[in-house]
N, C-alpha and C positions, 0 to 999 in steps of 0.2 A: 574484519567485520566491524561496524558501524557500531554503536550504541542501543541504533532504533532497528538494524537489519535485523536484530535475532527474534524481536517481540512480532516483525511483518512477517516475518519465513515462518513461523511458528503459526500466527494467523491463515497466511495463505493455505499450509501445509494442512491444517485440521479444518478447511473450509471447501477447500476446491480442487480437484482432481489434476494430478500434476502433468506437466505436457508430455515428460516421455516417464512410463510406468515402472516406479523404483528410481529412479533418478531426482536429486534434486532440483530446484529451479532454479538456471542461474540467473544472477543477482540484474545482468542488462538482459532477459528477456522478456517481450512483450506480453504481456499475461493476454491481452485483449486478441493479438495477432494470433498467438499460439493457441487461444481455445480457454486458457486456464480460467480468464475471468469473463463472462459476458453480461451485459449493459446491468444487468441486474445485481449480479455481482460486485461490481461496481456502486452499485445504492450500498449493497451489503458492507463495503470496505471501506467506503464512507463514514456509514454509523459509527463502526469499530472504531475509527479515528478517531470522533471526536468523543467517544463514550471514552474509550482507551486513555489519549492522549488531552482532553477537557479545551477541546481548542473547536471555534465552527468552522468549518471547510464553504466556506463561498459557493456561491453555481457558479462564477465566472473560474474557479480553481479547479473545478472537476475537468479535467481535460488531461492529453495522456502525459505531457508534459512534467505529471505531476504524478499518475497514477499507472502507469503502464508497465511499467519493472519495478522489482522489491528496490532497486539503485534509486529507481524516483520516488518511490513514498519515500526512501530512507530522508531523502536532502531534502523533500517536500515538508517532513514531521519536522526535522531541523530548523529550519526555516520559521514553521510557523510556532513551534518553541519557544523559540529564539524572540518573536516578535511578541509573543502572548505577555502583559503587564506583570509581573509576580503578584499572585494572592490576596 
């Protein structure tokens, strides 16, 4: 597990109703595909990023590429981490 998977699993987990009931999410399924997240939810898990993590999420960066499985926010937080100036 990733650094940023446990704070997005934990997220997802206290936010949005999981796709099979008692089961975890795994980490490559599509939240959007499976139901977990819809478009709105999506605004929702936006905010948390950038309130969470102090980073802005772009409109050209909300796409699933980025946001579809807890495996793509993980690389997605990395990423923009990574890029954000220090302090």
């Amino acid at each position: 597990m990733s650094q940023y998977e446990a704070r997005v699993r934990a997220f997802i987990d206290e936010n949005f109703p999981p796709a099979v009931e008692g089961e975890p999410v795994p980490a490559g399924l599509s939240l959007l595909e499976s139901g977990v997240i819809d478009s709105m939810g999506v605004l929702l898990l936006v905010t948390w990023l950038e309130q969470e993590f102090g980073f802005i999420v772009d409109d050209d960066e909300v796409v699933p590429e980025n946001l579809d499985s807890i495996a793509a926010i993980d690389g997605f937080i990395a990423r923009k981490v990574e890029l954000e100036p220090a302090g």
